[in-house]
C-alpha positions in Angstrom: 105.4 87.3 63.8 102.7 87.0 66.6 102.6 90.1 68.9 101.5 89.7 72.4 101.1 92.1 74.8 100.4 92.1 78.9 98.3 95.0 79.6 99.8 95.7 83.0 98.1 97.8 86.0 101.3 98.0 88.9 98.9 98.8 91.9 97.1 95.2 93.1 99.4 93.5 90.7 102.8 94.3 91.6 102.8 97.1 94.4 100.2 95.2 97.5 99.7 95.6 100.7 102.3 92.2 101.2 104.9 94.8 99.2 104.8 97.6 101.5 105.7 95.2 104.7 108.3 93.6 103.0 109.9 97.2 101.6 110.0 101.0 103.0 106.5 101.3 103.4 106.0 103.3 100.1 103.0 103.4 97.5 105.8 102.1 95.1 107.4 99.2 96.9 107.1 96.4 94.6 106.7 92.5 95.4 109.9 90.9 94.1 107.9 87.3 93.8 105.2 89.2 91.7 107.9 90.6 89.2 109.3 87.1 89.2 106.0 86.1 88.1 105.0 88.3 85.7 108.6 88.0 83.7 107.6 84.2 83.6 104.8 85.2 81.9 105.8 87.5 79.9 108.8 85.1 78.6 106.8 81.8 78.2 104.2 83.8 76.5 106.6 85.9 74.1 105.0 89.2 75.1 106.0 92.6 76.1 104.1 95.3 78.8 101.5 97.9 77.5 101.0 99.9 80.6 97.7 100.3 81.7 97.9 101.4 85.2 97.7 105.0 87.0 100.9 105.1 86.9 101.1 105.9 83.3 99.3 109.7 84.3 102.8 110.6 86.1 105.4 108.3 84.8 106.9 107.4 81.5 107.0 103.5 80.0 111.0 104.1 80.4 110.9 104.9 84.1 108.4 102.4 84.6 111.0 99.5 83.1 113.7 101.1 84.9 111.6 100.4 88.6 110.6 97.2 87.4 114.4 96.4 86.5 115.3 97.7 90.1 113.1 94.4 91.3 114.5 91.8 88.9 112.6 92.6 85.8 113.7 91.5 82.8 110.9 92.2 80.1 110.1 95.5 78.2 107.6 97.9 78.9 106.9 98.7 74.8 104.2 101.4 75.7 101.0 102.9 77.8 97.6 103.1 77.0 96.2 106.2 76.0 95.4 108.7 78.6 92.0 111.1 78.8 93.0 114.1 76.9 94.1 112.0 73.9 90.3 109.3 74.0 89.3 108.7 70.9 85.2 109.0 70.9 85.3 107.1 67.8 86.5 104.3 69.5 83.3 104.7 71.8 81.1 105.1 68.8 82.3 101.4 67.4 81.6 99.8 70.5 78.1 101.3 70.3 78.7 102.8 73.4 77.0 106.2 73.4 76.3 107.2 77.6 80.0 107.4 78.0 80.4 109.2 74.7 78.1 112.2 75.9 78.8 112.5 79.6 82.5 112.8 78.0 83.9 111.7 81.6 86.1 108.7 82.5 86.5 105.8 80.2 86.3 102.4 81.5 89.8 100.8 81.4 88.8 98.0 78.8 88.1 101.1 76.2 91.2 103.0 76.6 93.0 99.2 75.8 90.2 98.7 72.9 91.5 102.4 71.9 95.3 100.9 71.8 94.1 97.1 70.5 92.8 99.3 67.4 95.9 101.0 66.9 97.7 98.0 66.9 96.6 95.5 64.9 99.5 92.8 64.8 98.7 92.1 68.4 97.3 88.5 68.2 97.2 87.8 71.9 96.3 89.9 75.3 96.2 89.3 79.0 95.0 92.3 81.2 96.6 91.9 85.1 94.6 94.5 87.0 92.9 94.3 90.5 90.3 96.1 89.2 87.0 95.2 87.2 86.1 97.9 84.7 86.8 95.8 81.6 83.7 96.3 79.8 83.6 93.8 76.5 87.3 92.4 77.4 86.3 90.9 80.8 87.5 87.3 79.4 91.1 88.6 78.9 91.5 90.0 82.7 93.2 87.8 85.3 92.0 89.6 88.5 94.6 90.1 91.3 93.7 92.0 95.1 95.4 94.7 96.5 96.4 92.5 99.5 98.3 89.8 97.6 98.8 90.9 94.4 99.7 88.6 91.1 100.4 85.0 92.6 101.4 81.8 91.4 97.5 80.7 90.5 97.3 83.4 88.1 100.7 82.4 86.1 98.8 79.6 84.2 95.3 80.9 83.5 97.7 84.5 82.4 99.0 82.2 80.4 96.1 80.4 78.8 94.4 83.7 77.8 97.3 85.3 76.2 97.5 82.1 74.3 94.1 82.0 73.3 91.7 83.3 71.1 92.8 87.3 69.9 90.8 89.9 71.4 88.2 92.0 69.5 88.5 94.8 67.7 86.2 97.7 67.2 87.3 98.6 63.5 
């Protein structure tokens, strides 16, 4: 069976600046109409969450679901890519990617998902929702959102097409 996976950041995709006037105010308000979204995704496409947002630093995939759930989700969040202390510079070494690999600082967020694709290797289709732009080799999988709207019906489709389309790379 195909595995497909959403490689979700919450912050510009789901949590905007539209999400805090409609809720409490709160870093974590979430759009109800982007979690609508995203579960169409996520159901047309057959996929399941990897979560690759900041969020993963202080909460679990399971707590993540549950807050999603609390907003009408009904999709699974299967998992988080990894965070710093557990990089793998051999991933960095594949990519031929040696500046990062010496300063030993922050990895772009397309390696730590090339670090995940690697471990992974039924995964057959990708999208990345994420407001930002530090993709690196996997910038042709991102659909980018903004922090002010967040994931809208134009980005349903072309979500759709890329997780549909050709598998991403891998570095093994």
């Amino acid at each position: 069976m195909t595995e497909r996976v959403i490689f979700l950041d919450v912050d510009g995709v789901l949590n905007t600046a539209r999400s805090r006037t409609l809720g409490e105010g709160r870093w974590r308000d979430l759009d109800p109409q982007a979690v609508a979204r995203l579960d169409q995704i996520l159901e047309r496409g057959r996929a399941t969450v990897v979560l690759s947002s900041a969020w993963r630093k202080a909460v679990d995939p399971q707590e993540v679901q549950a807050r999603l759930a609390e907003n009408g989700f009904r999709g699974t969040v299967r998992d988080r890519i990894p965070l710093r202390e557990e990089h793998d510079p051999a991933v960095l070494e594949r990519l031929g990617e040696t500046k990062v690999a010496r300063a030993g600082g922050a990895w772009p967020r397309g390696y730590e998902i090339q670090q995940w694709l690697d471990a992974h290797p039924k995964v057959a289709g990708i999208v990345i929702l994420d407001e930002g732009h530090d993709m690196k080799h996997l910038q042709p999988w991102l659909v980018e959102t903004n922090h002010i709207s967040g994931l809208r019906d134009i980005h349903v489709e072309r979500a759709l097409a890329i997780l549909l389309g050709p598998p991403p790379p891998r570095s093994r």
